[in-house]
N, C-alpha and C positions, 0 to 999 in steps of 0.2 A: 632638608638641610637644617640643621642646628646653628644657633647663634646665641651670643651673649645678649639678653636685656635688661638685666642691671638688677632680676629681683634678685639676686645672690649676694646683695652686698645688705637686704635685709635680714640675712643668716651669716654675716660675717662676726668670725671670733677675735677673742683679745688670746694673744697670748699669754697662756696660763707663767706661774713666775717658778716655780720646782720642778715640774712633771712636764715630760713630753707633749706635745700636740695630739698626736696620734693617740698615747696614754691616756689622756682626757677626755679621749672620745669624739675630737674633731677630725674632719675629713678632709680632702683637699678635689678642689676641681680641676684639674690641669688645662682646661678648656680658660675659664674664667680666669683660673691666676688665682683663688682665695681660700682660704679656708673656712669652713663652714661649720657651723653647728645646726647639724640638721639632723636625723633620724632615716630617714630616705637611702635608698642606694644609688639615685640617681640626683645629680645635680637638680633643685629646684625652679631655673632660671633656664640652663642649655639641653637640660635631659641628656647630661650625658653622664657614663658611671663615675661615683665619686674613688679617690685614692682613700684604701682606710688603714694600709699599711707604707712605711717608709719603705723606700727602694734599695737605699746603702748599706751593704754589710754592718756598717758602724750603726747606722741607725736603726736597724733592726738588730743588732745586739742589746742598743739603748733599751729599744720600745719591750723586748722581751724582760731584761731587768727589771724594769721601769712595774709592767705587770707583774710580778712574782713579787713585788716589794708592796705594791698596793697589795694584791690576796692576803697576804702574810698579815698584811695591818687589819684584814677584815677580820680575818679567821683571829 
């Protein structure tokens, strides 16, 4: 059984102020409720897998823009 113990609010993020969440490279744990800056595919608190894409049409049109405009600034 998995459960919340509260180390995920040691990897909890600010939201960025331009760019997407998911853009950024934050994750979400649907177990815990947070978003996380963490590196891992699994929650480091419930072990359970993190979200590393948005779910909504809208927001996955966002998150794909959102990538193509950062590349663009690399390149």
């Amino acid at each position: 059984m998995t459960y919340c113990i509260g180390k995920c609010k040691e990897y909890k993020a600010l939201k960025p102020s331009q760019i997407g969440r998911y853009a950024a490279g934050q994750k979400r744990c649907n177990y815990c409720e947070v978003f996380v800056d963490y590196d891992g595919l699994t929650c480091p608190c419930c072990n359970r897998q993190l979200r590393c894409l948005p779910r909504s049409r809208k927001g996955k049109e966002k998150y794909l823009s959102q990538v193509v405009v950062k590349e663009q600034l690399l390149n």
